[in-house]
VMD Tcl script that builds the backbone (N, CA, C; Angstrom):
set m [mol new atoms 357]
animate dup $m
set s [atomselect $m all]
$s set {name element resname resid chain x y z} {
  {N N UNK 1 A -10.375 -34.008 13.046}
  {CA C UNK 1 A -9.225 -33.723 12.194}
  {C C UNK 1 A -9.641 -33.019 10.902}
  {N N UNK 2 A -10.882 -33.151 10.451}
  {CA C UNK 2 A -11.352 -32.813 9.055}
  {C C UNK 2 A -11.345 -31.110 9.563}
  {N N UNK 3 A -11.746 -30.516 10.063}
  {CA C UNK 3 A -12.067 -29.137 10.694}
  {C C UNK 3 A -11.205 -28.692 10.934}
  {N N UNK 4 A -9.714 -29.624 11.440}
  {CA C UNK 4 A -8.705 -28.990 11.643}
  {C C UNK 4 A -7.726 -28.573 10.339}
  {N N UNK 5 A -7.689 -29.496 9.180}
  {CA C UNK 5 A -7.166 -29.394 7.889}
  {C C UNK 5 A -7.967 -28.338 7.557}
  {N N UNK 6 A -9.501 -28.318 7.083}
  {CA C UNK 6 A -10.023 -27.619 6.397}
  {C C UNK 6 A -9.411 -26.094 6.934}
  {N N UNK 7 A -9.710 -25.775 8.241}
  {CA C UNK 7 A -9.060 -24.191 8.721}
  {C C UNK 7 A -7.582 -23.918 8.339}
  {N N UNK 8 A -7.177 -25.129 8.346}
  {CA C UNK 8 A -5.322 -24.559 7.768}
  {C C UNK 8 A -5.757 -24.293 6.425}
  {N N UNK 9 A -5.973 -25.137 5.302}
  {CA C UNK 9 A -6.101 -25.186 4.273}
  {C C UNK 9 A -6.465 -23.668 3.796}
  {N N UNK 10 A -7.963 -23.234 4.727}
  {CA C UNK 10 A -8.402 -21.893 4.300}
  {C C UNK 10 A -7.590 -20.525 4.694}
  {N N UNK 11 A -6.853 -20.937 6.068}
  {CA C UNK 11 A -6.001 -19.756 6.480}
  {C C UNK 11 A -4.836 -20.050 5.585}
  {N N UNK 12 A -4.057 -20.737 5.046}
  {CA C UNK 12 A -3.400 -20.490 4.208}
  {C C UNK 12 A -3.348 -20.404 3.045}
  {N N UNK 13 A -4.648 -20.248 2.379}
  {CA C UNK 13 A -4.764 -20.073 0.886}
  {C C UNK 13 A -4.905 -18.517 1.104}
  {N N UNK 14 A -5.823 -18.225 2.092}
  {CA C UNK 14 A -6.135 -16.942 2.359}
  {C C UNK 14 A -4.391 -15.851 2.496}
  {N N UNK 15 A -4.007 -16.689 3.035}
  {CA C UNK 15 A -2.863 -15.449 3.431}
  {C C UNK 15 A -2.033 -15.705 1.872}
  {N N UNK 16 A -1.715 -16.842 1.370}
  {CA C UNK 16 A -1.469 -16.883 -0.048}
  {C C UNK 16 A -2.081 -16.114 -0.787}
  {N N UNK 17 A -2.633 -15.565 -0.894}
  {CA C UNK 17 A -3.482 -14.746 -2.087}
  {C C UNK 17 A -3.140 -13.735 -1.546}
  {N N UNK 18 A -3.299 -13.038 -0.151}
  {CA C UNK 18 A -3.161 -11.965 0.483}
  {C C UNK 18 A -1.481 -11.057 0.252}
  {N N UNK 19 A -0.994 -11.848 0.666}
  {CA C UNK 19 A 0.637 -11.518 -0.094}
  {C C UNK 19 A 0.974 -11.434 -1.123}
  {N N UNK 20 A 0.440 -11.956 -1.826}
  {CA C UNK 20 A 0.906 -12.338 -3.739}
  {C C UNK 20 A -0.052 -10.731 -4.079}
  {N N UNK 21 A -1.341 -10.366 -3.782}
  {CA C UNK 21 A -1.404 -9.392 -4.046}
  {C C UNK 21 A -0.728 -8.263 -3.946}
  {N N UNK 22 A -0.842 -8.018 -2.474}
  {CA C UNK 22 A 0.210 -6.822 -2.242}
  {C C UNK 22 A 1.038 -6.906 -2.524}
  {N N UNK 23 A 2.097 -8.098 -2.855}
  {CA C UNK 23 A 3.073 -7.377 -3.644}
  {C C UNK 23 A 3.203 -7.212 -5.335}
  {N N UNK 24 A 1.971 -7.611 -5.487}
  {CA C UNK 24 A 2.371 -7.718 -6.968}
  {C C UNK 24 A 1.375 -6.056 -7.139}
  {N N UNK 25 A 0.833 -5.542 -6.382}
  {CA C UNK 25 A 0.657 -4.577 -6.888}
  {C C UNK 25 A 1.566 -3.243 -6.169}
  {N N UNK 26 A 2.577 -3.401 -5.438}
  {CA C UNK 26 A 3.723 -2.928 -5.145}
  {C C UNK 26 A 4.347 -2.862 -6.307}
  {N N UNK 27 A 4.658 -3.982 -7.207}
  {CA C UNK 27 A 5.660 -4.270 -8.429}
  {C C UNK 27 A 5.172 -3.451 -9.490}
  {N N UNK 28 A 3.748 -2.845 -9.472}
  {CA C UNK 28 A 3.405 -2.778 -10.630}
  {C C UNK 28 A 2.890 -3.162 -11.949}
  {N N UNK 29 A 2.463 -2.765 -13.285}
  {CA C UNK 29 A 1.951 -4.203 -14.126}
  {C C UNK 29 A 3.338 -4.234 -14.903}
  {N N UNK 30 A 3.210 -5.886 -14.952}
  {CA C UNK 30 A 4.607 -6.365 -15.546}
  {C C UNK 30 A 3.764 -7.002 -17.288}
  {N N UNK 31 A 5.065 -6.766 -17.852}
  {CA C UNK 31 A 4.581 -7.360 -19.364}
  {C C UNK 31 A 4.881 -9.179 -19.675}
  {N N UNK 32 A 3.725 -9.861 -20.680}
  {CA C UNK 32 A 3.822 -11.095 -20.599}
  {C C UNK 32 A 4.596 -11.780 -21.557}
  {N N UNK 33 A 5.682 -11.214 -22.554}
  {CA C UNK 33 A 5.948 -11.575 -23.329}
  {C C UNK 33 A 7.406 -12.406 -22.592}
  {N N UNK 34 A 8.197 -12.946 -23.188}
  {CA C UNK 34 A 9.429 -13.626 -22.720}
  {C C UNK 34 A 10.399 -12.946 -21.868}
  {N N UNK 35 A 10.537 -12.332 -21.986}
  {CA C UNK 35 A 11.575 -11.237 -21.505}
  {C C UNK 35 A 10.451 -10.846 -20.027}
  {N N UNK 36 A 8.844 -10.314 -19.858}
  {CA C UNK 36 A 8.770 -10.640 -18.899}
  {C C UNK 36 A 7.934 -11.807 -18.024}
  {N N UNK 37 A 8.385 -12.642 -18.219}
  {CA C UNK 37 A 8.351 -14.030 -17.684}
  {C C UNK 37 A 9.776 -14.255 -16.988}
  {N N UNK 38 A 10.972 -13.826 -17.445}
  {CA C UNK 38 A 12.031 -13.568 -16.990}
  {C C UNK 38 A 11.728 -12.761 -15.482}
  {N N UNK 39 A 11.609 -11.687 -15.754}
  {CA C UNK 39 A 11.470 -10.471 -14.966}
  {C C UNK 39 A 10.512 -11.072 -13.884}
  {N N UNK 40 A 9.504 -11.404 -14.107}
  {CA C UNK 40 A 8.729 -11.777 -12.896}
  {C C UNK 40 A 9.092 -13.088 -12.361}
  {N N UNK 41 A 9.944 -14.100 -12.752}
  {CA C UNK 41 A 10.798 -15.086 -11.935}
  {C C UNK 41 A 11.983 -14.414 -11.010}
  {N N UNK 42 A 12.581 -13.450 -11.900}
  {CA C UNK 42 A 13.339 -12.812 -11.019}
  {C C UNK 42 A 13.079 -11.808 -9.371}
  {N N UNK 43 A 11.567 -11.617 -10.107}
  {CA C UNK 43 A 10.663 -10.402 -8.928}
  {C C UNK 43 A 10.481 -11.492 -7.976}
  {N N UNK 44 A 10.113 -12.709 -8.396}
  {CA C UNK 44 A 9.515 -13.809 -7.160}
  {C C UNK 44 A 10.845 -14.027 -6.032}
  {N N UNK 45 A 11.901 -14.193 -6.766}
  {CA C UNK 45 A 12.868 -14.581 -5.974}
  {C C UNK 45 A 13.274 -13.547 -4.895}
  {N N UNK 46 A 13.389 -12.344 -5.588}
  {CA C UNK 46 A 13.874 -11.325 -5.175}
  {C C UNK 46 A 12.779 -10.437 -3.795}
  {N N UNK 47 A 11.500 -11.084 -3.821}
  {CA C UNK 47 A 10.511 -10.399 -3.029}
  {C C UNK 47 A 9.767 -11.284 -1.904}
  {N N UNK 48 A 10.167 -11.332 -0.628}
  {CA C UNK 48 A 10.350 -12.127 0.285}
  {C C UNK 48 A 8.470 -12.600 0.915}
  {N N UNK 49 A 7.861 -11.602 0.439}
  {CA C UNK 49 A 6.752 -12.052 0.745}
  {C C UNK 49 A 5.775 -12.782 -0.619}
  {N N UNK 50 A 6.313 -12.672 -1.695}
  {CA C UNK 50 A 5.793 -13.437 -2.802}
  {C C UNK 50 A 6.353 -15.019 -2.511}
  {N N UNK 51 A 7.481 -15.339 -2.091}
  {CA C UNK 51 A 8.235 -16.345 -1.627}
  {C C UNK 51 A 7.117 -17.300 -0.405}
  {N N UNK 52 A 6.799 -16.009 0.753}
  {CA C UNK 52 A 5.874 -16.872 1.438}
  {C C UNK 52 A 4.921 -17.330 0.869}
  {N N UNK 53 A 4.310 -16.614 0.181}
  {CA C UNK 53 A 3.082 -16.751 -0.777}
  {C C UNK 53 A 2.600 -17.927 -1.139}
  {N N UNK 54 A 4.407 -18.288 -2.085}
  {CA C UNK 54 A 3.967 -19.633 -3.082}
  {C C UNK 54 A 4.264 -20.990 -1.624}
  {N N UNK 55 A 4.808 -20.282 -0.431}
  {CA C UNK 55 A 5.217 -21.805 0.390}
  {C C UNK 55 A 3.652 -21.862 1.258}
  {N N UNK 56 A 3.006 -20.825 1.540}
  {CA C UNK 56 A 1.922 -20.651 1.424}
  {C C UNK 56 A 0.592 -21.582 1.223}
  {N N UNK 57 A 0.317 -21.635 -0.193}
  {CA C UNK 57 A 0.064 -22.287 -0.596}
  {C C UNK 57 A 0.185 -24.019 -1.541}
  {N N UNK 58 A 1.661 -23.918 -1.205}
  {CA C UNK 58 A 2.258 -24.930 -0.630}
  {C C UNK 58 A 1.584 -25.783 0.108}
  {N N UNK 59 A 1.794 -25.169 1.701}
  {CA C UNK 59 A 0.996 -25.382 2.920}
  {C C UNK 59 A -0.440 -26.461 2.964}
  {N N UNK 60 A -1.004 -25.049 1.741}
  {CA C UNK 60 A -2.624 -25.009 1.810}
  {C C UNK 60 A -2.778 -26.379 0.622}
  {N N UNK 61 A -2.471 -26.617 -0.307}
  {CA C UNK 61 A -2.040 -27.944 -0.862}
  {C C UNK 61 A -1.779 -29.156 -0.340}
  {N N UNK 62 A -0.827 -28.931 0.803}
  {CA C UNK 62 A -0.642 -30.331 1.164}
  {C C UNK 62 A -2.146 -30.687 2.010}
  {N N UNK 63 A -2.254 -29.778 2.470}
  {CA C UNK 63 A -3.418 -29.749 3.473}
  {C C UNK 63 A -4.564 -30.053 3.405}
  {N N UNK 64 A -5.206 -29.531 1.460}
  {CA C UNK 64 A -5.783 -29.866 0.900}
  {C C UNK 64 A -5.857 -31.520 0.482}
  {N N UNK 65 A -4.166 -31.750 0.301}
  {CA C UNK 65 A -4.812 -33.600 -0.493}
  {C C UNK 65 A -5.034 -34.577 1.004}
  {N N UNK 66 A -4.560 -34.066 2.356}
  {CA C UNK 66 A -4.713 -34.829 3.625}
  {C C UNK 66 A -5.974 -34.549 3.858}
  {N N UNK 67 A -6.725 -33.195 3.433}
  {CA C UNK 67 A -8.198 -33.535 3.413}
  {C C UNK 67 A -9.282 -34.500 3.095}
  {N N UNK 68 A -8.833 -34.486 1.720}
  {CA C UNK 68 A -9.691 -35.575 1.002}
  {C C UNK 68 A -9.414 -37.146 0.630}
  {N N UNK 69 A -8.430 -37.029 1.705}
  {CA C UNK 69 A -8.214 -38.392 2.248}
  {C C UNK 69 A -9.484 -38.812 3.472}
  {N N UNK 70 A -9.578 -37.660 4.565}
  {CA C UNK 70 A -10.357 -38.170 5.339}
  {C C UNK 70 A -11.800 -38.001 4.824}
  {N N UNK 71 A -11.943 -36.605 4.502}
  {CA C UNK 71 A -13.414 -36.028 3.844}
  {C C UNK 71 A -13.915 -36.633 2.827}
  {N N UNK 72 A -15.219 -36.685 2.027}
  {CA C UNK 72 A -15.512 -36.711 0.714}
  {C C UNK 72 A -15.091 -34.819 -0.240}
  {N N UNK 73 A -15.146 -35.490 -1.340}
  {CA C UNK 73 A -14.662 -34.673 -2.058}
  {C C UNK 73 A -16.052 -33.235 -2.414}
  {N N UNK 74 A -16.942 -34.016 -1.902}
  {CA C UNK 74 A -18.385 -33.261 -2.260}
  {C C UNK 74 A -17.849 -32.430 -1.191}
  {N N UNK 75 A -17.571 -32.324 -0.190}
  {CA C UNK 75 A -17.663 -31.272 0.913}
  {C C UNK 75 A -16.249 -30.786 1.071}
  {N N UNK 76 A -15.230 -31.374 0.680}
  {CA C UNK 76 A -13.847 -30.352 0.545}
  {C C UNK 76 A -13.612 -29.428 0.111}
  {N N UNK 77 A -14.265 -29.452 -1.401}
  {CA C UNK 77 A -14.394 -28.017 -2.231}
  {C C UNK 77 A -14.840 -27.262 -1.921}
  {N N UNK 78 A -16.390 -27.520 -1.682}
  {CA C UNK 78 A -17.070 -26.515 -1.434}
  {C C UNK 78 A -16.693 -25.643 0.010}
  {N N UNK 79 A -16.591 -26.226 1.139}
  {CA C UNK 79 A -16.338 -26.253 2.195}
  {C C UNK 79 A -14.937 -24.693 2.248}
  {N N UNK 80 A -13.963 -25.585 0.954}
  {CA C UNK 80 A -12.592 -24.507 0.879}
  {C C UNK 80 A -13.182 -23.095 0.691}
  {N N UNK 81 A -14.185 -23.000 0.176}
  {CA C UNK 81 A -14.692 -21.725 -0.153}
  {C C UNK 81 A -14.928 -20.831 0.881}
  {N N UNK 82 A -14.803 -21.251 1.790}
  {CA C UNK 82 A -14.502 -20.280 3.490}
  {C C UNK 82 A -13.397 -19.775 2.963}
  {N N UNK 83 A -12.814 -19.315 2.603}
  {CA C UNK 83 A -10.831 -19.066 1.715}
  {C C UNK 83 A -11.741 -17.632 1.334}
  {N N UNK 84 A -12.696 -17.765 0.512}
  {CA C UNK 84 A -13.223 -16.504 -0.219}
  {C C UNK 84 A -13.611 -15.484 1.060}
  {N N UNK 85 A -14.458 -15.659 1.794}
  {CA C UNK 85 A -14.698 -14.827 3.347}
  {C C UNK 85 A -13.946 -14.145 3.827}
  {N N UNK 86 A -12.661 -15.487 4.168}
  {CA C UNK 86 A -11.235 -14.512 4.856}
  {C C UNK 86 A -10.835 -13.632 4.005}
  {N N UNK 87 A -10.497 -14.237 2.860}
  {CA C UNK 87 A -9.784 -13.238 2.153}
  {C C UNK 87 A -10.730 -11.916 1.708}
  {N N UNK 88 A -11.970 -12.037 1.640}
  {CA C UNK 88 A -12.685 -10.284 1.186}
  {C C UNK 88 A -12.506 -9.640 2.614}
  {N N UNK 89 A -12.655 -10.322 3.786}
  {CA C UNK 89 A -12.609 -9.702 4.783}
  {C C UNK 89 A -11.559 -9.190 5.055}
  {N N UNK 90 A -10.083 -9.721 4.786}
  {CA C UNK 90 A -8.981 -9.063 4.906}
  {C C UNK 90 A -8.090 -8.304 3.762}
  {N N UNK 91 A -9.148 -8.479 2.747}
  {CA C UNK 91 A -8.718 -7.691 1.569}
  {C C UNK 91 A -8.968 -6.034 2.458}
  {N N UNK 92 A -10.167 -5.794 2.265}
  {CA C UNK 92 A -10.794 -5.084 3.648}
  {C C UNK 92 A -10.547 -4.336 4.129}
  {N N UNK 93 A -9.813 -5.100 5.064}
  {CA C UNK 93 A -9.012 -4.857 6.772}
  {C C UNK 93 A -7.474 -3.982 5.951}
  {N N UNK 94 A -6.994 -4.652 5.786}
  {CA C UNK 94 A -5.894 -4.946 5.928}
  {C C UNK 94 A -4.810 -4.323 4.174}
  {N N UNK 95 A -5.399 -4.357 3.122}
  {CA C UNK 95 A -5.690 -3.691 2.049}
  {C C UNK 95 A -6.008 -2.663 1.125}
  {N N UNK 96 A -6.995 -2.007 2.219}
  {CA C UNK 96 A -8.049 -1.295 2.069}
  {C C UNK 96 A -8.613 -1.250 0.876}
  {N N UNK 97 A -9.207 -2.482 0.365}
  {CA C UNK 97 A -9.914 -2.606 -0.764}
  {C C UNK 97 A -11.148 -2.139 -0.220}
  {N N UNK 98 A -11.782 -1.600 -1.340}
  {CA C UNK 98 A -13.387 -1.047 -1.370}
  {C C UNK 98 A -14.305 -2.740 -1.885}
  {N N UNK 99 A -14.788 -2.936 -0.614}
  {CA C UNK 99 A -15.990 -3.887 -1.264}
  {C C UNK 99 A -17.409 -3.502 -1.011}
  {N N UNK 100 A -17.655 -3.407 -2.340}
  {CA C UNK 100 A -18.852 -3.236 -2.586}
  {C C UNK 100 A -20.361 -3.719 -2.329}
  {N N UNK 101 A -21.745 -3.154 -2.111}
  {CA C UNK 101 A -23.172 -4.295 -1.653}
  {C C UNK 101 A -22.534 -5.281 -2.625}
  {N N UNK 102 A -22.998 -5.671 -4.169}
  {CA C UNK 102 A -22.763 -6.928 -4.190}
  {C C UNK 102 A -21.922 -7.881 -4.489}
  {N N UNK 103 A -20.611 -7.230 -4.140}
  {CA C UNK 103 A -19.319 -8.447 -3.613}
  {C C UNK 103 A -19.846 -8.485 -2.100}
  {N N UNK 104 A -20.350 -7.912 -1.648}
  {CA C UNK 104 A -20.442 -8.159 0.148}
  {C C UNK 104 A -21.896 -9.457 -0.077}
  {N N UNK 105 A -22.652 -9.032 -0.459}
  {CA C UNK 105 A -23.796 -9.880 -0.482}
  {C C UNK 105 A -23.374 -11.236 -1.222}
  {N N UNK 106 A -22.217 -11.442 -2.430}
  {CA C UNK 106 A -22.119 -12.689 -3.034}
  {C C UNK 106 A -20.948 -12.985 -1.741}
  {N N UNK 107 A -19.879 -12.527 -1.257}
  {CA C UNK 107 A -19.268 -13.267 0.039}
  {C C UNK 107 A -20.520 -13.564 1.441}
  {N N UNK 108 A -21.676 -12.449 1.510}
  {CA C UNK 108 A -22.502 -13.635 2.766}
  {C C UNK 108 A -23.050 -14.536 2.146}
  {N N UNK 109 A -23.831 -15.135 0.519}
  {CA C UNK 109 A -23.986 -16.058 0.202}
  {C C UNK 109 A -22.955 -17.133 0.283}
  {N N UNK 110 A -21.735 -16.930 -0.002}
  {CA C UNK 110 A -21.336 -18.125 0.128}
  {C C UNK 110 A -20.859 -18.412 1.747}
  {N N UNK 111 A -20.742 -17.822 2.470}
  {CA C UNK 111 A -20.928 -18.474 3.810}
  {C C UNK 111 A -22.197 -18.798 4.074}
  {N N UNK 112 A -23.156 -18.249 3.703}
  {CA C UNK 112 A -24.354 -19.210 4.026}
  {C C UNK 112 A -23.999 -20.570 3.423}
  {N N UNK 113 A -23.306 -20.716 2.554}
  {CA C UNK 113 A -23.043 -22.217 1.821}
  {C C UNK 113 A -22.463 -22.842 2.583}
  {N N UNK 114 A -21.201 -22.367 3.209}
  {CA C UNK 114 A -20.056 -22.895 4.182}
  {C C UNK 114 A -20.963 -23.291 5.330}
  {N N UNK 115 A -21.965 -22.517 5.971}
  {CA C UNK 115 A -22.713 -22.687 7.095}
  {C C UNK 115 A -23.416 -23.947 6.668}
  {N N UNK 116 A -23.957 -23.984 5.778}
  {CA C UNK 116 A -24.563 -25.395 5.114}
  {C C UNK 116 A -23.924 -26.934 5.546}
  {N N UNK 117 A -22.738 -26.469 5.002}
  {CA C UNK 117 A -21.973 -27.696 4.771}
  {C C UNK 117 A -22.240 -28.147 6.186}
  {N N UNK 118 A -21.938 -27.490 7.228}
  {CA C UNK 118 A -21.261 -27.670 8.321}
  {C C UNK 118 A -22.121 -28.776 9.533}
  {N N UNK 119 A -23.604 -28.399 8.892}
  {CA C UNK 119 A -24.576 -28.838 9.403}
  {C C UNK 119 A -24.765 -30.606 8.866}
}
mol reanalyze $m
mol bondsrecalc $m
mol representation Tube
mol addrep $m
């Protein structure tokens, strides 16, 4: 069961981040003063994949505290950090973000970490 939380947890933080980007850089840069704090409550409502986003991670939350119910907490965290992998990999894919040698080399370090844990 721990393996099975941990993979939801990471596929849905992953796709949480994944959506909230693209659309927030669809939207453009928004300003932080009151007026837009307004504006970007209104953008959330109004933008159907920022919506999945936050239920999303939602998801990846609940998933997270049913983790560390069964797990120790030493290996939940770290462990979540598989979240970072998917997501450079489908930044990537799917994005077409440019990742660079060493964002590529600090994402295979930390799966060497994840590989760690696992053992």
């Amino acid at each position: 069961m721990t393996w099975i939380l941990l993979s939801v947890m990471v596929v849905a933080t992953a796709l949480s981040d994944l959506l909230q980007s693209y659309e927030m850089k669809r939207a453009g840069a928004q300003s932080v003063g009151a007026r837009g704090v307004g504006r970007l409550l209104r953008m959330i409502v109004e933008r159907r994949y920022l919506l999945l986003s936050i239920a999303c991670l939602a998801f990846s939350f609940f998933a997270f505290m049913a983790l560390v119910q069964s797990a120790p907490l030493s290996f939940a965290v770290p462990a979540s950090a598989a979240s970072f992998i998917l997501e450079t990999a489908l930044a990537k894919i799917l994005l077409k973000e440019q990742i660079g040698r060493r964002r590529a080399a600090g994402t295979l370090l930390v799966l060497c970490g994840v590989v760690l844990l696992g053992r």
